[in-house]
C-alpha positions as YAML, in Angstrom:
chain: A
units: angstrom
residues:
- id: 1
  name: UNK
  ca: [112.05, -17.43, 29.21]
- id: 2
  name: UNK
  ca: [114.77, -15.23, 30.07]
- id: 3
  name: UNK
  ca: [114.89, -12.12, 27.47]
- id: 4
  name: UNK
  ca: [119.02, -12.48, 26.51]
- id: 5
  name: UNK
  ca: [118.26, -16.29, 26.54]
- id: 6
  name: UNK
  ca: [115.37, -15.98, 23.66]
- id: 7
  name: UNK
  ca: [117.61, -13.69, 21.72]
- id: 8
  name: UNK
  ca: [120.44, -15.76, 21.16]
- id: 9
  name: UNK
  ca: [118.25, -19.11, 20.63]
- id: 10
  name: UNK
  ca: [116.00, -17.56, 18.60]
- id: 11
  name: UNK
  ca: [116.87, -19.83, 15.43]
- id: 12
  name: UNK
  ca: [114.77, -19.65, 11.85]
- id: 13
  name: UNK
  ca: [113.13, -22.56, 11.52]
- id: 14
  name: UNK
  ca: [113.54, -24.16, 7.71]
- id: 15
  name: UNK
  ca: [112.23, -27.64, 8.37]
- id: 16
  name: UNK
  ca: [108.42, -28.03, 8.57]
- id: 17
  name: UNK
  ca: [105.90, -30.77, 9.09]
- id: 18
  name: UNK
  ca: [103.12, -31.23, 7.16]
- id: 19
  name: UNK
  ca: [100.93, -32.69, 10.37]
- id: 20
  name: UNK
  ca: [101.18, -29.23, 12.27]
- id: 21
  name: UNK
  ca: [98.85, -27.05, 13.01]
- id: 22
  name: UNK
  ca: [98.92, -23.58, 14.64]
- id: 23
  name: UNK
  ca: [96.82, -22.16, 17.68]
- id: 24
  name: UNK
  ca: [95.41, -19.35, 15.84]
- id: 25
  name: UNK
  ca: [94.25, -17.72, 18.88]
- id: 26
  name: UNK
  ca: [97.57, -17.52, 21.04]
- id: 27
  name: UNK
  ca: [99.12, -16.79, 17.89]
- id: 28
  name: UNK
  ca: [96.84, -13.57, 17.22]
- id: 29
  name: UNK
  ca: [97.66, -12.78, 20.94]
- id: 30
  name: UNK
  ca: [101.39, -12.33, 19.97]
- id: 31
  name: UNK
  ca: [100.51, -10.58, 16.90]
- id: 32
  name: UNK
  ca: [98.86, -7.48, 19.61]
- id: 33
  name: UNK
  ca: [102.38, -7.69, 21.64]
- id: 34
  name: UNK
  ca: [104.33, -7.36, 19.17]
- id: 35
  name: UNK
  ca: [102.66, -4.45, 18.07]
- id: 36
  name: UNK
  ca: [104.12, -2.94, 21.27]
- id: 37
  name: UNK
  ca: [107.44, -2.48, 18.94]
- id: 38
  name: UNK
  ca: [108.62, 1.26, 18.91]
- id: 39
  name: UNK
  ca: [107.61, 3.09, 16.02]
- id: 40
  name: UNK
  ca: [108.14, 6.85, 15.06]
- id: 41
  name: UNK
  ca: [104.96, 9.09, 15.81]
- id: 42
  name: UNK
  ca: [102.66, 5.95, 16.30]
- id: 43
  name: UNK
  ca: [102.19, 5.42, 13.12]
- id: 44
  name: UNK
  ca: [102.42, 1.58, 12.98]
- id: 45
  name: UNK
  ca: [103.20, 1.09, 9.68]
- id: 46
  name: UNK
  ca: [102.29, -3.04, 9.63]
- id: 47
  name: UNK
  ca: [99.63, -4.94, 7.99]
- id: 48
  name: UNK
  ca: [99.81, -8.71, 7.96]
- id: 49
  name: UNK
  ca: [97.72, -10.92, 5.76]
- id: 50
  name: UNK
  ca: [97.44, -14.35, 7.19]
- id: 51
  name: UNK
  ca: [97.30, -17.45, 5.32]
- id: 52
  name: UNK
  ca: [96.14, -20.29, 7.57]
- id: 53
  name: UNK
  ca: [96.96, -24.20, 7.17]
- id: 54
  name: UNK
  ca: [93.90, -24.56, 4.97]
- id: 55
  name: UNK
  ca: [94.28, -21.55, 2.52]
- id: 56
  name: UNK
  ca: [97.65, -22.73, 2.12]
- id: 57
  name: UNK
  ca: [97.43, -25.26, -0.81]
- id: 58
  name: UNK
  ca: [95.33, -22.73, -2.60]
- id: 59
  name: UNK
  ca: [97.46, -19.08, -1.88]
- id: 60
  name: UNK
  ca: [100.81, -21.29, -2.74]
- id: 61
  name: UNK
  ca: [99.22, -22.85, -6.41]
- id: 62
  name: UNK
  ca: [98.80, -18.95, -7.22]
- id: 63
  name: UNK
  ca: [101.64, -17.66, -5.89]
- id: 64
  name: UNK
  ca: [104.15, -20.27, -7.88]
- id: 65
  name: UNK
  ca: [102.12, -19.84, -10.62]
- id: 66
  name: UNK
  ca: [102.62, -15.87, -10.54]
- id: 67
  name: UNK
  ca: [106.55, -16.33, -9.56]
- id: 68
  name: UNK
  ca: [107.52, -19.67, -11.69]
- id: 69
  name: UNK
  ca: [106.06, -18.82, -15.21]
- id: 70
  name: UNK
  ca: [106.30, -21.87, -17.74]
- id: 71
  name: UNK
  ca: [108.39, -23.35, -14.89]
- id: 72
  name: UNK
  ca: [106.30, -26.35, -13.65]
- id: 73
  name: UNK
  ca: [109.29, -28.18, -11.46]
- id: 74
  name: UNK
  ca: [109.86, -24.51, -9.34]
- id: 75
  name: UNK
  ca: [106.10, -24.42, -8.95]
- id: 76
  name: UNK
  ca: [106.02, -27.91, -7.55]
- id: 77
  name: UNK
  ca: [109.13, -27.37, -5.26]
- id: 78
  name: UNK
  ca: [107.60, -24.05, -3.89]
- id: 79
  name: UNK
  ca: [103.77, -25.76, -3.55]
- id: 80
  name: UNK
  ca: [105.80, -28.55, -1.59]
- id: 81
  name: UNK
  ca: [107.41, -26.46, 0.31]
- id: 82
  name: UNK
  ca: [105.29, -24.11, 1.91]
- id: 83
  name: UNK
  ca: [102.47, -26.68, 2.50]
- id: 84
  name: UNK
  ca: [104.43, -27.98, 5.05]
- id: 85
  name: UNK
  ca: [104.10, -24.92, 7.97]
- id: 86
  name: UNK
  ca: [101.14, -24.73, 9.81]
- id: 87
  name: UNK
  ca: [100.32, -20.86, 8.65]
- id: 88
  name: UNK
  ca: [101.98, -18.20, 6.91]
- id: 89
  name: UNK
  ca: [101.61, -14.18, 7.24]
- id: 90
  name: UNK
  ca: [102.50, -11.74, 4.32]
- id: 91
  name: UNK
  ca: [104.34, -8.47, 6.04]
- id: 92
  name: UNK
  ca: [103.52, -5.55, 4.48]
- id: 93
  name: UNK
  ca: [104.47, -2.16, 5.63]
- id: 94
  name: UNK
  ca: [102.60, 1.56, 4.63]
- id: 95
  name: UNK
  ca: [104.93, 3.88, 2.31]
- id: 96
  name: UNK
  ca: [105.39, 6.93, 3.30]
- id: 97
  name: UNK
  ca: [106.85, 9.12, 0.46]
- id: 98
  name: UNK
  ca: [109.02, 11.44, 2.52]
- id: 99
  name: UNK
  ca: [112.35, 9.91, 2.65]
- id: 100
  name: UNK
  ca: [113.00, 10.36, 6.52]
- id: 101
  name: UNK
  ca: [109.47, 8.61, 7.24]
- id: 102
  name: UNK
  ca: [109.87, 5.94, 5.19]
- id: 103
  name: UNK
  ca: [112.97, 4.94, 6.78]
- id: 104
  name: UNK
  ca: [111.74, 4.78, 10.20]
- id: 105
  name: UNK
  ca: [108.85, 3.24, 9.03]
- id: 106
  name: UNK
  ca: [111.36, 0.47, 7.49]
- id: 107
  name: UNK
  ca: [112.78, 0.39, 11.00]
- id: 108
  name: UNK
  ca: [109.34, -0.14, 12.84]
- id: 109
  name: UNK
  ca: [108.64, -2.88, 10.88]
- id: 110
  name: UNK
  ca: [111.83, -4.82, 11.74]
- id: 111
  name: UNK
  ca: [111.65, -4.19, 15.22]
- id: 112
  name: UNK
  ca: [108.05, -5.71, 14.98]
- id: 113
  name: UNK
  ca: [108.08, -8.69, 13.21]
- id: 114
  name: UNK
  ca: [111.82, -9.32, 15.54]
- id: 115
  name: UNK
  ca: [109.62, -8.94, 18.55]
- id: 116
  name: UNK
  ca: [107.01, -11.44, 16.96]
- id: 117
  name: UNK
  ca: [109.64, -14.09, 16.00]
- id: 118
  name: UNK
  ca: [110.71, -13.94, 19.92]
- id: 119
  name: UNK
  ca: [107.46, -14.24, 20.96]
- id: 120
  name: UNK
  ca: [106.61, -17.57, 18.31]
- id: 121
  name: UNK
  ca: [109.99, -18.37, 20.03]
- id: 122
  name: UNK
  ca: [108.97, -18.11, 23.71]
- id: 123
  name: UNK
  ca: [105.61, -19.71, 23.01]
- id: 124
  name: UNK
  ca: [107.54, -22.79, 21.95]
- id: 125
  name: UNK
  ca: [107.08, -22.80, 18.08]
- id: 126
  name: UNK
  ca: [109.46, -21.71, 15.04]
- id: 127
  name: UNK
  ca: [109.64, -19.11, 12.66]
- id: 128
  name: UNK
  ca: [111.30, -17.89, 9.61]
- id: 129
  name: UNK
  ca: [111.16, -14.62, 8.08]
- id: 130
  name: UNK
  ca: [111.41, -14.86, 4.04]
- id: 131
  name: UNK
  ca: [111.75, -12.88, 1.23]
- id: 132
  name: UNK
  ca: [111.93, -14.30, -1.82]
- id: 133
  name: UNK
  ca: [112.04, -12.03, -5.12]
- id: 134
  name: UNK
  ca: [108.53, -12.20, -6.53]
- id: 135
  name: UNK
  ca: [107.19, -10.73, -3.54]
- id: 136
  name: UNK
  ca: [108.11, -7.56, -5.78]
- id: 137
  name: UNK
  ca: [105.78, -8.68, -8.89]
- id: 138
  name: UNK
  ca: [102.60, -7.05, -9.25]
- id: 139
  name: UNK
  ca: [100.85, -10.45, -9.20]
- id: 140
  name: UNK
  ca: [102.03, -10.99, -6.07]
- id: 141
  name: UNK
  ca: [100.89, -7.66, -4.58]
- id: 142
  name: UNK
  ca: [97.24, -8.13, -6.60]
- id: 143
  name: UNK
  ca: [97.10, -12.41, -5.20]
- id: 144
  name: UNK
  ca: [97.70, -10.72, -1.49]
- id: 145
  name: UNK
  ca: [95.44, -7.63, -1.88]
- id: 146
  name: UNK
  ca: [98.49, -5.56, -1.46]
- id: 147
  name: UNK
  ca: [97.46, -1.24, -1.30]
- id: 148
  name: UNK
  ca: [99.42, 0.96, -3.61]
- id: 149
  name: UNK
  ca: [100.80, 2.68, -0.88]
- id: 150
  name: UNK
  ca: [102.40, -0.21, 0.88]
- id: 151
  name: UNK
  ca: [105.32, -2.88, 0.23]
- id: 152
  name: UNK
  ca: [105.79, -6.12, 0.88]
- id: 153
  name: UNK
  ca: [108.43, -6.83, 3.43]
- id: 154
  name: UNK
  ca: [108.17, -10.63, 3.19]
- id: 155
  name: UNK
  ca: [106.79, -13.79, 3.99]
- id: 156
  name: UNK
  ca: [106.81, -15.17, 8.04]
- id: 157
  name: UNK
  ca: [106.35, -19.12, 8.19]
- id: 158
  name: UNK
  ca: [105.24, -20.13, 11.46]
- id: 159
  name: UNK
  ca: [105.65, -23.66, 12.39]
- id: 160
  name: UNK
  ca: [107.01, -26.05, 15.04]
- id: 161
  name: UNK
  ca: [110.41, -24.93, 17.03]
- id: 162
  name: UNK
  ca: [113.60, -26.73, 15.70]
- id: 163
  name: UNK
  ca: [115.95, -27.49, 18.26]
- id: 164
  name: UNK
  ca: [118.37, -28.98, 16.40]
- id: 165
  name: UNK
  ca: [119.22, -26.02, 14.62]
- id: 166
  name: UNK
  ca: [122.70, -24.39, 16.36]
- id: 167
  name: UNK
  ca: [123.05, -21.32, 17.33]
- id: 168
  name: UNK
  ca: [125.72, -19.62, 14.75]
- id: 169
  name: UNK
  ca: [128.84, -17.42, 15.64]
- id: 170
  name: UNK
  ca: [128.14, -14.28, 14.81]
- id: 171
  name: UNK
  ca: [131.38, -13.20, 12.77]
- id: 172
  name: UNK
  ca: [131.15, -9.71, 13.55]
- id: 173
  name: UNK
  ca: [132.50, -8.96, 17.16]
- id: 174
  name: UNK
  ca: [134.06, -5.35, 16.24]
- id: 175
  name: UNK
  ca: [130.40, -3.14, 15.67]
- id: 176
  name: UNK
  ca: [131.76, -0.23, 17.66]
- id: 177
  name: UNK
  ca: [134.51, 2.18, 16.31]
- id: 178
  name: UNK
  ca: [135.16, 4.95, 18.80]
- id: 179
  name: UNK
  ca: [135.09, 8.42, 17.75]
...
């Protein structure tokens, strides 16, 4: 697939099937290229914790339980929900505490997982980078084995491609002011 191509059809995929399942291996292949992402000093400041199609029922029951408190309906929807794609990864990124390293750091990891979504892309299945506010709760971080030093930069859903979904206008088409 032609580079310019993938980058405007790139789309994040919100429905999901509850039949599919993921090649684990191909997908653990893109996982190494995206790791070719540039990243200040070679630090490579990602960790992903994958959550296959069988963990699933299990990691989401604890996770809605940790982020819906005494809210049975929003643990239901969520359990639903994520049940449906055929694996999951928690992002999590190393924190550096000097301000200037932490920063690029930050920048790594988007450049990373943006290279994995094209490659989920290219390989002809869907993606969709979350991140929903408990990710923040120390629940969370002690359910995914979280280390003190990192932070959670989201969930990625991998699941079947979408084509339905449209490519949106992008509504800002004046980035550059000249000096």
């Amino acid at each position: 697939m032609e580079l310019k191509k993938a980058i405007i059809e790139r789309r994040s995929v919100k429905k999901y099937d509850y039949e599919m399942y993921i090649d684990e291996e191909k997908l653990f292949s893109l996982v190494d290229l995206a790791t070719y992402a540039p990243n200040h000093g070679m630090r490579e400041p990602w960790r992903l914790v994958y959550i296959n199609k069988k963990q699933i029922p299990e990691f989401a029951e604890k996770v809605a339980q940790s982020a819906f408190v005494n809210d049975p309906a929003k643990q239901e929807k969520y359990i639903n929900k994520v049940t449906k794609v055929g694996g999951m990864f928690v992002i999590l990124s190393k924190r550096d505490s000097r301000q200037k390293e932490n920063l690029e750091n930050q920048m790594a990891i988007g450049a990373f997982i943006q290279n994995l979504m094209l490659l989920i892309h290219d390989e002809g299945m869907g993606s969709c980078w979350k991140t929903p506010e408990f990710i923040f709760k120390p629940t969370f971080r002690k359910i995914v084995g979280v280390n003190d030093d990192e932070d959670v930069n989201g969930f990625l859903y991998v699941t079947e491609k979408d084509t339905s979904v449209n490519v949106m206008t992008r509504k800002n088409n004046s980035l550059i002011t000249e000096w």
